[in-house]
N, C-alpha and C positions, 0 to 999 in steps of 0.2 A: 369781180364776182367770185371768181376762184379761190380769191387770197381771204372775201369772209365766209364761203362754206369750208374753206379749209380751216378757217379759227374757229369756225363754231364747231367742227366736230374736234376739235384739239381743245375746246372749252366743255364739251360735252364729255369728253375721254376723261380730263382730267378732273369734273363735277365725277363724274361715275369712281374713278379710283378714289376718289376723298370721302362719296357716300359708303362706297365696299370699305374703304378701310374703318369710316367710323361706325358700321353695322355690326362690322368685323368683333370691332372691340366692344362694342355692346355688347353682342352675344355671348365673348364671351367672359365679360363680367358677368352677365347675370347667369351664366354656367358657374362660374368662381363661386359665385352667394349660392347660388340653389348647391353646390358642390359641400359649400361650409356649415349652410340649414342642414344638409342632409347628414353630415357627420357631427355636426352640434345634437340634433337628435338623436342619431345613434348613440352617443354619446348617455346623453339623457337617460335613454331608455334602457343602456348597459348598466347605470347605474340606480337608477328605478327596480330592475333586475336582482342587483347584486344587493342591496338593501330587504328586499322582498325576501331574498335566498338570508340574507343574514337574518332577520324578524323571522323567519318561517322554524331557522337553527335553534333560535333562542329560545322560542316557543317550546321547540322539540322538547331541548333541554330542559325546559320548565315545568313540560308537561311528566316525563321522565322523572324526573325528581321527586314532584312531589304523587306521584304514584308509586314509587319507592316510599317515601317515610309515610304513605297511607297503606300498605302492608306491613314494613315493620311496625308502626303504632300500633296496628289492630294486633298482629302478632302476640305485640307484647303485652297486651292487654290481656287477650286469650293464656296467654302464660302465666299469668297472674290470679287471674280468675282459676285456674286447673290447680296452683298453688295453692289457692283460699280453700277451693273442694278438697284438697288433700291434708290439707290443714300443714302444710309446709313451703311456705313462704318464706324466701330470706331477701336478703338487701338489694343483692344483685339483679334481682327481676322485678324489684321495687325502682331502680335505676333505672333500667331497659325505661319502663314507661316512662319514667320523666325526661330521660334523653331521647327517647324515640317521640315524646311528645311536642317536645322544643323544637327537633328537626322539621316535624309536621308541621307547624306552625309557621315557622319560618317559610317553608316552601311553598305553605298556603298563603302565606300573606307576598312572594316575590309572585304566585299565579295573581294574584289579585292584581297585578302592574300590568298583566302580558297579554291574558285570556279574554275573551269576546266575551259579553251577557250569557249567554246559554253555559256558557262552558264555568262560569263565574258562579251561575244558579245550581248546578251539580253539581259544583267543587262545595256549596255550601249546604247542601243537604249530606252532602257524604260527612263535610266536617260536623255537623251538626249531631247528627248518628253516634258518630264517634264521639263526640262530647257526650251526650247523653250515656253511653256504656264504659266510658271513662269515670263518668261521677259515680254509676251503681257499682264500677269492681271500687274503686275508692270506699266509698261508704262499708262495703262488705269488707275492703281489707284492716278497715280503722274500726269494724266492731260497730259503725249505726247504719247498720241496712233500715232501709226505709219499707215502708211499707208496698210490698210487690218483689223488693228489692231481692235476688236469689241471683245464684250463678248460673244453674241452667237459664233462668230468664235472658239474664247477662249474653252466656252466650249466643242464644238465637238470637237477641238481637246484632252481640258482633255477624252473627251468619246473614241475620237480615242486610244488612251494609253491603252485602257484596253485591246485590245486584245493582244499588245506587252507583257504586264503586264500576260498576262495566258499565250504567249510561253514562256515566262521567267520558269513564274511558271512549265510550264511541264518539260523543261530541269532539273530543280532543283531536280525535283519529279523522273525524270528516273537517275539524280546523285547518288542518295541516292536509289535507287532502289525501290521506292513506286510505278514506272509508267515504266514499259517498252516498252512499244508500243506509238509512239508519233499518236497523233488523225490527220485524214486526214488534212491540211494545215498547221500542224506545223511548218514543217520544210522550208513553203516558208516565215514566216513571218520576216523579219529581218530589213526593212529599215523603 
């Protein structure tokens, strides 16, 4: 009787070291996998991150851009139009606008690949503005002002553009999350 409770607890020792040791290694494989899930995601989400940070830079840049060549254009518009009231006009400022219009153009059309709807909708009322006071100094500098067609008119409406031009600018600023709260009228300026 000795020699079988002695084998059953030397059967029972040795069942128990072989379950410790395969619980053992279960554990920790599955520590191994939650260890790999867990650095696969971090992973994920450094690069989720860093993509975010890149799309957020690109925007910056885009948005930077073409709010530069929507000052120079208007600029050179306004210089233009100050030309035509002066009755002195030369090439050079007849240049400005068609280089400073190409630039505009272009950087309104890379914002059209970048920018959200809203931000897409005031980029296009601002460009639209500017087209509009681009054709009447045009017509006034080529001699067929149209009927209305004046430079003081001209210019209040380039003056009118600026404040399109800073709802533009707010949506931009709350895209990129520089601005979250739009300032009392923002949101009615659109046409």
């Amino acid at each position: 009787m000795a020699t079988v409770s002695t084998l059953l607890v030397a059967l029972i020792a040795v069942a128990g070291s072989v379950v410790t040791t395969y619980l053992a290694q279960r554990s920790a494989a599955k520590n191994k996998r939650d260890d790999f899930d867990l650095a696969r995601r971090q992973r994920e989400e450094e690069r989720a991150a860093t993509h975010e940070k890149e799309w957020r830079e690109q925007r910056r840049g885009c948005y930077l851009s073409l709010n530069v060549a929507i000052r120079q254009h208007r600029l050179a518009i306004n210089d233009l139009l100050h030309g035509i009231r002066s009755g002195n006009v030369d090439g050079d400022v007849r240049l400005a606008v068609e280089d400073t219009r190409r630039t505009y153009m272009e950087h309104h059309a890379e914002t059209q690949l970048t920018a959200p709807r809203d931000v897409l909708k005031a980029a296009g009322v601002v460009r639209g503005r500017l087209v509009d006071v681009y054709a009447i100094a045009k017509r006034l500098d080529g001699g067929q002002a149209g009927e209305g067609d004046t430079v003081g008119g001209a210019l209040a409406r380039s003056e009118g553009c600026l404040r399109h031009i800073e709802h533009m600018r707010t949506l931009m600023r709350r895209d990129l999350g520089v601005d979250d709260e739009p300032e009392e009228g923002d949101e009615k300026v659109t046409q």
